[in-house]
Backbone bond lengths (Angstrom), bond angles and torsions (degrees), N, CA, C in turn:
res aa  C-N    CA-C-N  psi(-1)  N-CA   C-N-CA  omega(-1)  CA-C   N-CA-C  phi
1 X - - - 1.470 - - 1.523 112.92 -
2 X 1.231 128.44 -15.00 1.515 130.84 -138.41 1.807 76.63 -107.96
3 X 1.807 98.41 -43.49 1.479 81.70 -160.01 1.911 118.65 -67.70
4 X 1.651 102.01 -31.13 1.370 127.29 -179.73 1.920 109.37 -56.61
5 X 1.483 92.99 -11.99 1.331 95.38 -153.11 2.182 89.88 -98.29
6 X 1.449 104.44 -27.18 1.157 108.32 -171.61 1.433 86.25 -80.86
7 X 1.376 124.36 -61.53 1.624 98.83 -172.66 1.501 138.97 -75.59
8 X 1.499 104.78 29.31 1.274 116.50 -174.63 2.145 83.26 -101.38
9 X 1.255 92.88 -39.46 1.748 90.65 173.29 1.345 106.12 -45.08
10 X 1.324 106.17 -79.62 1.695 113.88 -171.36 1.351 101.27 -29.59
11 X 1.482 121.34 -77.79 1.115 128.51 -161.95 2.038 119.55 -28.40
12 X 1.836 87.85 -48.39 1.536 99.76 -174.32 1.693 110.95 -72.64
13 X 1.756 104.81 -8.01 1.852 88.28 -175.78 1.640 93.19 -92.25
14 X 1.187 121.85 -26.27 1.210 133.26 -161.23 2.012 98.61 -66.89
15 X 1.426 100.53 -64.69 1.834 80.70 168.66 1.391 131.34 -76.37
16 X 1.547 116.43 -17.32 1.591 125.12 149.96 1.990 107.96 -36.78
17 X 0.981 106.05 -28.87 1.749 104.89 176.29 0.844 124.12 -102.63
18 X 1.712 117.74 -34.69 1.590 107.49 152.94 1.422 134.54 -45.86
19 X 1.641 99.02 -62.72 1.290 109.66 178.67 1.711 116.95 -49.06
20 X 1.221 109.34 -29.26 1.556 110.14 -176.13 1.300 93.11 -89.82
21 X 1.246 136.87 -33.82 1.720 120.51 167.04 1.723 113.94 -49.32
22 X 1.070 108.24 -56.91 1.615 137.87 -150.96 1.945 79.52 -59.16
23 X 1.299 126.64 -53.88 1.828 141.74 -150.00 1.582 73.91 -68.68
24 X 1.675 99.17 -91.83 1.468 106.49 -162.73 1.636 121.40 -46.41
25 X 1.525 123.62 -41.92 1.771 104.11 147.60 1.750 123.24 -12.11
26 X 1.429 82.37 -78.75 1.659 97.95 -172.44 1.021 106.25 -51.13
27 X 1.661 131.20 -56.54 1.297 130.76 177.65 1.675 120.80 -31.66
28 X 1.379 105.32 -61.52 1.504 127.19 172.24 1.360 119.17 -57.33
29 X 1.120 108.29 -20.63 1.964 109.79 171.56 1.119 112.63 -99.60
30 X 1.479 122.60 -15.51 1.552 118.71 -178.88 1.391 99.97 -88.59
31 X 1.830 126.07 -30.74 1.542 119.56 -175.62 1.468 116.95 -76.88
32 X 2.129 95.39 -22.67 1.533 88.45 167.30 1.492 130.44 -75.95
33 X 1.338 115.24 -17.10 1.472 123.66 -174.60 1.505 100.61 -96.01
34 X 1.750 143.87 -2.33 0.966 132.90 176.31 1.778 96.54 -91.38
35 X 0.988 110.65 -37.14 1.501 128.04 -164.05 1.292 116.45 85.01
36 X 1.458 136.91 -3.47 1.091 138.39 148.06 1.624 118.34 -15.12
37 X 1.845 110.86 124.03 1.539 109.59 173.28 1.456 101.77 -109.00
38 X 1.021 127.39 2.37 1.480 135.75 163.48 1.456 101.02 -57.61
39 X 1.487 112.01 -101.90 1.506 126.93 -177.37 1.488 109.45 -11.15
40 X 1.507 108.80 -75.33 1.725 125.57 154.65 1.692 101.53 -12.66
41 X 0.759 120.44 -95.10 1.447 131.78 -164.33 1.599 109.60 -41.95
42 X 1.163 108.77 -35.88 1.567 102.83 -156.62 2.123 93.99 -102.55
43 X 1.344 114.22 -8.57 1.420 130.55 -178.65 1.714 93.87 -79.66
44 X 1.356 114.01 -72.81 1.648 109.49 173.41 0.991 119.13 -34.29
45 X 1.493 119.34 -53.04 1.532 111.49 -173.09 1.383 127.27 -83.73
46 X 2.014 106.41 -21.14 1.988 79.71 158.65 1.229 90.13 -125.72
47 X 1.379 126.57 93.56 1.257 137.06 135.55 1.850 114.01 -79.40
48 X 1.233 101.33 -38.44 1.504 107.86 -174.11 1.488 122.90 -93.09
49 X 1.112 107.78 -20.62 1.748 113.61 159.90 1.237 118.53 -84.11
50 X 1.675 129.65 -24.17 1.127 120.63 -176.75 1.451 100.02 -99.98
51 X 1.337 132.04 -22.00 1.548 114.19 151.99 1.509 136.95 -55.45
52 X 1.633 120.49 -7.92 1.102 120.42 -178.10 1.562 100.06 -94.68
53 X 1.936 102.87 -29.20 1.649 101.79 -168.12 1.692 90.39 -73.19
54 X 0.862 130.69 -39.49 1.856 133.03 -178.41 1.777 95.37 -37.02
55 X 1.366 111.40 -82.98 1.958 133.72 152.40 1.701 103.50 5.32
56 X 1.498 100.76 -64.74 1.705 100.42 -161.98 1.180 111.89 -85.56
57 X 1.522 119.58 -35.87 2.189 123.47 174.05 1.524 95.29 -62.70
58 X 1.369 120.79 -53.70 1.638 114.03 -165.15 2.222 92.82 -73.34
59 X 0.574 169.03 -23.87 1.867 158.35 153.25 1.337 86.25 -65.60
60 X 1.143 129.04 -73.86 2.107 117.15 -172.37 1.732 117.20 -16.92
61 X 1.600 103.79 -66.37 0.919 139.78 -173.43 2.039 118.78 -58.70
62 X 1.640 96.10 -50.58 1.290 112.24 158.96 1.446 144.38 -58.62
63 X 1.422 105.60 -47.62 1.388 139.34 171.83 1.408 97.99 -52.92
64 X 1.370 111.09 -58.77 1.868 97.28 -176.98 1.199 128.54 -45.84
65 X 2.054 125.74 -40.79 0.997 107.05 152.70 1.494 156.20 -77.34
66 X 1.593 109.60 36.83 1.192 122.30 -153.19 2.016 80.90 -97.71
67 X 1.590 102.76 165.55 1.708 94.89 177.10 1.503 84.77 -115.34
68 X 1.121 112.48 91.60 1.349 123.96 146.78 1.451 148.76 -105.86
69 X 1.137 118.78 156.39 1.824 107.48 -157.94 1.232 102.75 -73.93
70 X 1.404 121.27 165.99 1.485 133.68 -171.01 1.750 105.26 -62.84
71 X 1.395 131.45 -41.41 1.337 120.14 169.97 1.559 135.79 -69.14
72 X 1.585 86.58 -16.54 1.747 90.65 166.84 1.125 112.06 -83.33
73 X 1.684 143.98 -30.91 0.671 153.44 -157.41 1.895 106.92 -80.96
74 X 1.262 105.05 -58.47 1.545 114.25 143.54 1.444 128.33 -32.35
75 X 0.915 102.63 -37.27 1.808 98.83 -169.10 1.719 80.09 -98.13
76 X 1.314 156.28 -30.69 1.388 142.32 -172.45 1.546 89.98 -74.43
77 X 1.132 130.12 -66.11 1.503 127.16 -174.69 1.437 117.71 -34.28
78 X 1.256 110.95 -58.33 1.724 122.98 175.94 1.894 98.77 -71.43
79 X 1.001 140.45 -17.26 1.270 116.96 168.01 1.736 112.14 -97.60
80 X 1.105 113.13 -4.12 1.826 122.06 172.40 1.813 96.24 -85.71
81 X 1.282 123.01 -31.34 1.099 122.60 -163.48 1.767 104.41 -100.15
82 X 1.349 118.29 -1.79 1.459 134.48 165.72 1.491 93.94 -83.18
83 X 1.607 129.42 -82.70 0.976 128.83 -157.22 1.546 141.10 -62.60
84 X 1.657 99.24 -25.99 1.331 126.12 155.15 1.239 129.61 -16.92
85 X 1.558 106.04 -53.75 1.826 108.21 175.41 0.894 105.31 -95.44
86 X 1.597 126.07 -33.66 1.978 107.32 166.85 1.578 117.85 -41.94
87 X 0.528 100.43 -31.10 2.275 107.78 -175.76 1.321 106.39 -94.17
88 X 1.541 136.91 -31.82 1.203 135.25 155.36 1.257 126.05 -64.05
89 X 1.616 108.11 -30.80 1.639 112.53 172.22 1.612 103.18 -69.49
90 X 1.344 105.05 -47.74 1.478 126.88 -154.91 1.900 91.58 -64.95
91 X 1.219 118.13 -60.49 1.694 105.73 142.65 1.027 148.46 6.05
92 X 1.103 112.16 -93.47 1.690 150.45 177.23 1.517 87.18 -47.94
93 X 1.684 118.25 -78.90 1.488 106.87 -178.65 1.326 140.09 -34.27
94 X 1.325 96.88 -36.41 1.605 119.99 -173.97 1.696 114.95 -65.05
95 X 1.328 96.20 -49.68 1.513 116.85 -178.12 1.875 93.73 -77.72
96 X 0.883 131.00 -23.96 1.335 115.57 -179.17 1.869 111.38 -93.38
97 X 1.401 118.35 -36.37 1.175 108.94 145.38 1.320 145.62 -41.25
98 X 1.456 117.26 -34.23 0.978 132.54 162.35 1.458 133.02 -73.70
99 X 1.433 117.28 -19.85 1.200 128.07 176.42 1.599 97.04 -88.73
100 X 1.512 138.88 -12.69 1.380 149.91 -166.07 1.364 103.54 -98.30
101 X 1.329 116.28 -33.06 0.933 123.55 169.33 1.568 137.14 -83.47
102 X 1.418 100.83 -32.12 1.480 122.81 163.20 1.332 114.56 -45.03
103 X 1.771 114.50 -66.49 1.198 137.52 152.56 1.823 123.25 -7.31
104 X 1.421 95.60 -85.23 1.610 106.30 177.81 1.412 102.27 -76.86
105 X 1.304 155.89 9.46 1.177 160.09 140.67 2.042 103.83 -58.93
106 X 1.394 101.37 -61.90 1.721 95.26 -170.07 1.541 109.25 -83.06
107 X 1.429 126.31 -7.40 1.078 144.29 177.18 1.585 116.28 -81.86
108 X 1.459 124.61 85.10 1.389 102.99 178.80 1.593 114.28 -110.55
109 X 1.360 115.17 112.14 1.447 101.33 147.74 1.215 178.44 31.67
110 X 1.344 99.11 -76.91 1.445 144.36 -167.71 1.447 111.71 -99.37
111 X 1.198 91.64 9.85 1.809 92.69 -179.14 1.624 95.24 -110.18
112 X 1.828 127.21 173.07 0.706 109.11 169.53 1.414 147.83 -77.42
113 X 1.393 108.30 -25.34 1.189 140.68 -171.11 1.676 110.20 -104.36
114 X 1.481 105.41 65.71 1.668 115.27 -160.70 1.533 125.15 -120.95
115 X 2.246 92.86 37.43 1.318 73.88 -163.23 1.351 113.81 -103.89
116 X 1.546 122.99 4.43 1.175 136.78 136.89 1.414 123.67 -32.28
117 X 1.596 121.61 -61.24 1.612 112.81 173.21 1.373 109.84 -68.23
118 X 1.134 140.49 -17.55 1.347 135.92 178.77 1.351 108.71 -73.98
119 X 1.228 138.87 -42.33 1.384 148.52 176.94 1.152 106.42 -60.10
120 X 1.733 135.23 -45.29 0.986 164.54 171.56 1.713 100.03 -42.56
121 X 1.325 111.02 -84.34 1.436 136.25 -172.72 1.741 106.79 -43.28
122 X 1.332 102.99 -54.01 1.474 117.36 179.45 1.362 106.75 -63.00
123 X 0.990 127.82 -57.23 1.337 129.56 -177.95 1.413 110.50 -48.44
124 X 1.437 126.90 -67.84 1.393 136.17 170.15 1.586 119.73 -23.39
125 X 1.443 79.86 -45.77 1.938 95.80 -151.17 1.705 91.67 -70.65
126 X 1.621 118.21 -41.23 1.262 124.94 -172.09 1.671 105.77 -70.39
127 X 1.078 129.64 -54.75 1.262 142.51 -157.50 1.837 95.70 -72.95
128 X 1.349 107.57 -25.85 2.139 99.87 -153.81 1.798 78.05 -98.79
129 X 1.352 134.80 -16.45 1.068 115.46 165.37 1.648 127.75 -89.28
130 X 1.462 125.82 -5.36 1.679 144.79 133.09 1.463 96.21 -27.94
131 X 1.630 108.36 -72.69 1.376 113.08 -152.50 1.608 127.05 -46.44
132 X 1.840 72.47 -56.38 1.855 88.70 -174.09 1.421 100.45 -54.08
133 X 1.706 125.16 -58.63 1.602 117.48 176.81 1.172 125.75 -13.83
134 X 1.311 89.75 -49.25 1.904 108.92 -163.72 1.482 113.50 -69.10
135 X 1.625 109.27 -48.76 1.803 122.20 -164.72 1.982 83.16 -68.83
136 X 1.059 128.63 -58.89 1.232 137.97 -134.37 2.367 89.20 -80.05
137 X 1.248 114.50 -56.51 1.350 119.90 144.05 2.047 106.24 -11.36
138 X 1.625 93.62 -74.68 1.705 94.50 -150.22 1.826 108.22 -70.98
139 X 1.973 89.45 -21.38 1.422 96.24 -176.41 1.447 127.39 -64.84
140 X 1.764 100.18 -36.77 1.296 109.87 160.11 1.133 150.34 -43.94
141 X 1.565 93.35 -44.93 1.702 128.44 171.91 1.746 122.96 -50.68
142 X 1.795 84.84 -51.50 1.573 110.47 170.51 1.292 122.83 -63.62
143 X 1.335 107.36 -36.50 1.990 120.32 175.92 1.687 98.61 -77.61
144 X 1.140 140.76 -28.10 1.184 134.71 165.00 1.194 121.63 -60.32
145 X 1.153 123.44 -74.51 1.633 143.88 169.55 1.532 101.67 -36.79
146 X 1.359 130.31 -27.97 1.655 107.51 179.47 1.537 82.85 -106.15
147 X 1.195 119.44 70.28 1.641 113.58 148.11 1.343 85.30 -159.97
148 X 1.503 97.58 108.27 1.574 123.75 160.19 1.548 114.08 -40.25
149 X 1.318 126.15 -57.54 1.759 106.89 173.29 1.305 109.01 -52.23
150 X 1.336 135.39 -45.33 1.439 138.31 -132.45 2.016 98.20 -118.19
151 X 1.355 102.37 -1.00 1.293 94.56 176.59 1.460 145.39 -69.87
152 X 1.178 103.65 -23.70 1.362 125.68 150.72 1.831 114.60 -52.79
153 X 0.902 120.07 -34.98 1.572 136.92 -157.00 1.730 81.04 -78.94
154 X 1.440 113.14 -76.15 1.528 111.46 -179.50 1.743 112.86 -46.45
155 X 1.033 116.99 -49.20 1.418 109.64 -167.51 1.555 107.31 -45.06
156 X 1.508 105.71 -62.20 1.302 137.65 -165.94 1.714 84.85 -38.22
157 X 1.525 116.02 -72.31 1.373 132.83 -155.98 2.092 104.16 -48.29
158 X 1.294 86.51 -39.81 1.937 93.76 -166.65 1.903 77.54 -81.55
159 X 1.458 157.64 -47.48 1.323 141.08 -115.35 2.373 75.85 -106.32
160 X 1.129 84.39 -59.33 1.930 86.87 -179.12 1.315 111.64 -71.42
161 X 1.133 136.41 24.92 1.822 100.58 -178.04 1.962 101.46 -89.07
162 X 1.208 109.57 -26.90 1.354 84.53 159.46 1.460 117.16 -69.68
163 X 0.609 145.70 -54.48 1.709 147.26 -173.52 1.892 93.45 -26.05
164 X 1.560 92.93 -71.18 1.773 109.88 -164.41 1.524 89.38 -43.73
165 X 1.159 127.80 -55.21 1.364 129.64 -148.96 1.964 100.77 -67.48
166 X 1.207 106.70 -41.42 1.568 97.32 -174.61 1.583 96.05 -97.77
167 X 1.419 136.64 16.53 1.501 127.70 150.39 1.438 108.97 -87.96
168 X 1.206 126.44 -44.42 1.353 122.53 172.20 1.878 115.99 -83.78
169 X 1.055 111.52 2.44 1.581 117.63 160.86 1.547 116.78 -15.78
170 X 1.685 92.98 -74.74 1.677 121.36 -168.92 1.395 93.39 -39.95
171 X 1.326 92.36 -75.49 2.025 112.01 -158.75 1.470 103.31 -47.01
172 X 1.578 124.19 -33.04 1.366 125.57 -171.13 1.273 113.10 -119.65
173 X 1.279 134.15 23.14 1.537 140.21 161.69 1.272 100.93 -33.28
174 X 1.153 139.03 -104.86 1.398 136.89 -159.50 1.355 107.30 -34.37
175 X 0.977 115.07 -43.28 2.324 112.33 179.53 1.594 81.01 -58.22
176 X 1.696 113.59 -89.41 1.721 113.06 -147.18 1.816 109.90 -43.67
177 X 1.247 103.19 -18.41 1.326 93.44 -172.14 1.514 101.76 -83.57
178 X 1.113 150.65 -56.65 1.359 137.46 164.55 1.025 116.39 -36.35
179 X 1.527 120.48 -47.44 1.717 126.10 179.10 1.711 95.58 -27.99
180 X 1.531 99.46 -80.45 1.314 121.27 -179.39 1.508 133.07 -28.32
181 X 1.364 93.52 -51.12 1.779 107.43 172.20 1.763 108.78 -72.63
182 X 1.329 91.60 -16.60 1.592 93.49 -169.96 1.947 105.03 -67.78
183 X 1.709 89.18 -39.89 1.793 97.55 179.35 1.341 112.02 -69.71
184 X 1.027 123.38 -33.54 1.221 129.80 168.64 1.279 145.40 -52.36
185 X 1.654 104.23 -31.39 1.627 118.18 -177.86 1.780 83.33 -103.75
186 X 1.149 148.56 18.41 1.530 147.53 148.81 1.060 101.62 -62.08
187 X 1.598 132.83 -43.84 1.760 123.38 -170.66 1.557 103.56 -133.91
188 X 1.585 144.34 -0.31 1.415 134.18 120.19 1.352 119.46 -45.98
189 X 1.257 133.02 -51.19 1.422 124.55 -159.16 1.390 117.92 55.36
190 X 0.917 141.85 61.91 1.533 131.26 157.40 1.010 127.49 -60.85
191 X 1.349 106.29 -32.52 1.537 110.10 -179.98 1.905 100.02 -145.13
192 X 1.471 110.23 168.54 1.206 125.81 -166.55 1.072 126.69 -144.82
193 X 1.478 137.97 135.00 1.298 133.29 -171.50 1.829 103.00 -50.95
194 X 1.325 106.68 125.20 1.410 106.63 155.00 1.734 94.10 109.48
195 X 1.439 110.66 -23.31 1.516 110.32 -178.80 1.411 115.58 -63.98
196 X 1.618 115.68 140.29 1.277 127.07 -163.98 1.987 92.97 -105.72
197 X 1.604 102.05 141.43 1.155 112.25 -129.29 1.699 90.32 -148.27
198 X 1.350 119.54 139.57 1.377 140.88 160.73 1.556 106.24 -109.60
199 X 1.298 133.81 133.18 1.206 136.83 -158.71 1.526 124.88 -179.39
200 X 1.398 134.30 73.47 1.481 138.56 179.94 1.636 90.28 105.32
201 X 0.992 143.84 24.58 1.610 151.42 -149.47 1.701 108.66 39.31
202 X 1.612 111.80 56.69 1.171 100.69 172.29 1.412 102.99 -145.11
203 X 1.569 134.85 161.67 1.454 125.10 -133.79 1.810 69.54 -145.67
204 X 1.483 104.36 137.55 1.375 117.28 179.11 1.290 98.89 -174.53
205 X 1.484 113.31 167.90 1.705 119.70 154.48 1.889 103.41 -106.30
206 X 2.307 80.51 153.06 1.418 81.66 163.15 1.321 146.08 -72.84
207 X 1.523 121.62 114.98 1.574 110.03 -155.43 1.696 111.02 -83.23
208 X 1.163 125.38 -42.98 1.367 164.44 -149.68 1.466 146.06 -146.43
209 X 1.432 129.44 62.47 1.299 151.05 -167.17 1.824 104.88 -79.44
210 X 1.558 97.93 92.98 1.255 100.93 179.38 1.853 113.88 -107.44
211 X 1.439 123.76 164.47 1.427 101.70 -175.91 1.663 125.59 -52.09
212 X 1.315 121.60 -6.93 1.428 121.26 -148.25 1.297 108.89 -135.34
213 X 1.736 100.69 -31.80 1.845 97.75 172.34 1.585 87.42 -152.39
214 X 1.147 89.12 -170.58 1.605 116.65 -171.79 2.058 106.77 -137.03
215 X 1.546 81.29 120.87 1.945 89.79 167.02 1.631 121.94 -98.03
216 X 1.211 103.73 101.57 1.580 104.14 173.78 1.381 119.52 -97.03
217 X 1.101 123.41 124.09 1.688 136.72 178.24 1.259 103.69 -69.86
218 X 1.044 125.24 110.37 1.476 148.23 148.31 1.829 117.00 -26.01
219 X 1.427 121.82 152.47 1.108 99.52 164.87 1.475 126.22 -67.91
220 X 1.056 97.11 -28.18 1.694 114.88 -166.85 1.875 110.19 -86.42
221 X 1.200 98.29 15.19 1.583 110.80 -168.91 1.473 117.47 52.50
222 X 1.344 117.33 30.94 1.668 109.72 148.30 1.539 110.01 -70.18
223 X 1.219 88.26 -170.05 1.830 95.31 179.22 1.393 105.14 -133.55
224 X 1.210 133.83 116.86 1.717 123.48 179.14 1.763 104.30 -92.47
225 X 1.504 119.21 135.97 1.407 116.90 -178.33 1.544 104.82 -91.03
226 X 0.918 151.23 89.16 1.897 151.10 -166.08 1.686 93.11 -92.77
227 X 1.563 123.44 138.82 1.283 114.72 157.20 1.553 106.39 -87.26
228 X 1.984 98.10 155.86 1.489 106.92 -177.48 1.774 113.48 -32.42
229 X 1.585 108.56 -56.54 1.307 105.81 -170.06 0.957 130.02 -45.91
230 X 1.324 108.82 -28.81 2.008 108.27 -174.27 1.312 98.84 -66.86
231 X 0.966 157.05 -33.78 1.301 141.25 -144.91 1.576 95.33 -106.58
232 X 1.154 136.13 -14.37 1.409 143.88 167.95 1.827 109.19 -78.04
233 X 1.802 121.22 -37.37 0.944 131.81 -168.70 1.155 128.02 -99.93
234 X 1.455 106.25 -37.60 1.564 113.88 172.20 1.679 114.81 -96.90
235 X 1.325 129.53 -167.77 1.422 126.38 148.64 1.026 114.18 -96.44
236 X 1.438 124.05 141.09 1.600 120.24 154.12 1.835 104.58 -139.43
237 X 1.019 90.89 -179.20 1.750 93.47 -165.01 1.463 108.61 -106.70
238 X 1.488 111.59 151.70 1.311 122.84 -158.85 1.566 98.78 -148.77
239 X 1.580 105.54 104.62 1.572 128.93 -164.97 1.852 89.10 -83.81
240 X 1.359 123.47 -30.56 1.224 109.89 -177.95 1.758 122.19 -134.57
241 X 1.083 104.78 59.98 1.933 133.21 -167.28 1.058 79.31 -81.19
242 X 1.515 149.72 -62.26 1.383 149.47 -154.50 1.654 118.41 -103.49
C-alpha cells in the first residue's frame, strides 16, 4: 500500500504540471494573438509561483491517501502549514511586480508631454516598494506562527511592531524619518521621476525615487544621493513641477 500510495503522489505532481503547463500554454497563445503586453507581463511573472502552488494542493491532496501513522501525518500538516505563506507571499509579490510593471510599461516618458506618466511611474515605484515590505513583513509573521515552538515569537512580532518601531524611533530617527517622508512624497509629489531639478547647487534630473533617498543624475553624469526628507524640508527648484 505504502508503495501504491507513493505513486499515486508522483502521479498527482506529475498532472499538477501538466495541467499548469496545458492553462499557461493557452494562456500565452491567447495574449499572443490579443497582442496584449499586460496579460504578457503578469503570465511571466506568476508562472513560477503558481506552479509550485499547483506542486503543494496536488502533495496536500495526495498525502491523505497515503496509510500513514498519526505523527507523520502531523508533521506533513505543520510543514503544509509552514510553507503556505511562503507561496502566498511569493504570490502576492509576483502579482504586485507585475502590476509595477504593467504600469511603467503603458507609461512612457519619452514623449514630450509626460507629465502624467511621471506622476504615474513615481507613484508606483514608491508605493510597490511599501508593498513588497509589507507582504514579505506578514509572510514572515505567517511562517512563524505555524511553528508551534516559535508561535508565540510570530504573534508577539505582528501584535508589537508598532511598539518596536517607536522603541527603536530614537536610535533610528534619521531612517524612520525618511521612511516617512518617503510615504509621503507617494501622494504630495514634489518631485518626479524624470523631473529636472536644482539641488545642493547642482542641476540634474530625478533618476530614482527610493523609500529613503533619492538618486539624481547630474549633468555631468555623477549621481548625487539626497535623503527623501530634504526635499520635503528644504527648498530646491523644480524646472519641470508643471
Amino acid at each position: 500500500p505504502m508503495i501504491l500510495g507513493l505513486l499515486a503522489v508522483a502521479i498527482s505532481i506529475i498532472v499538477a504540471l501538466i495541467a499548469h503547463t496545458i492553462v499557461f500554454g493557452i494562456a500565452r497563445r491567447l495574449s499572443r494573438r490579443s497582442g496584449s503586453k499586460v496579460s504578457g507581463i503578469f503570465l511571466s511573472k506568476l508562472a513560477a509561483p503558481t506552479r509550485w502552488i499547483a506542486i503543494a494542493i496536488a502533495l496536500n491532496l495526495s498525502l491523505r491517501s497515503l496509510p500513514l501513522a498519526e505523527d507523520s501525518i502531523l508533521a506533513f500538516q505543520q510543514l503544509a502549514a509552514f510553507i503556505l505563506p511562503l507561496f502566498v507571499g511569493w504570490f502576492a509579490l509576483a502579482c504586485l511586480g507585475a502590476t509595477q510593471e504593467m504600469i511603467v510599461a503603458q507609461e512612457d516618458i519619452s514623449q514630450p508631454n509626460n507629465l502624467a506618466a511621471r506622476r504615474k511611474r513615481t507613484r508606483i515605484g514608491i508605493l510597490s516598494r511599501i508593498g513588497a515590505f509589507a507582504i514579505i513583513f506578514l509572510t514572515v509573521c505567517m511562517m512563524l506562527i505555524a511553528i508551534p515552538g516559535v508561535r508565540s515569537v510570530g504573534v508577539t512580532l505582528m501584535a508589537s511592531a508598532g511598539l518596536a518601531g517607536l522603541a527603536v524611533g530614537a536610535a533610528a530617527q534619521p531612517a524612520l524619518k525618511n521612511l516617512i517622508a518617503g510615504i509621503q512624497m507617494a501622494f504630495s509629489e514634489p518631485i518626479r521621476i524624470d523631473d529636472v531639478v536644482i539641488i545642493e547647487g547642482e542641476w540634474g534630473r530625478i533618476e530614482e525615487i527610493r523609500l529613503t533617498y533619492v538618486v539624481v543624475k547630474i549633468w555631468d553624469e555623477r549621481r548625487l544621493i539626497v535623503p527623501v526628507a530634504q526635499f520635503l524640508e528644504r527648498p530646491f527648484q523644480n524646472w519641470t513641477r508643471e
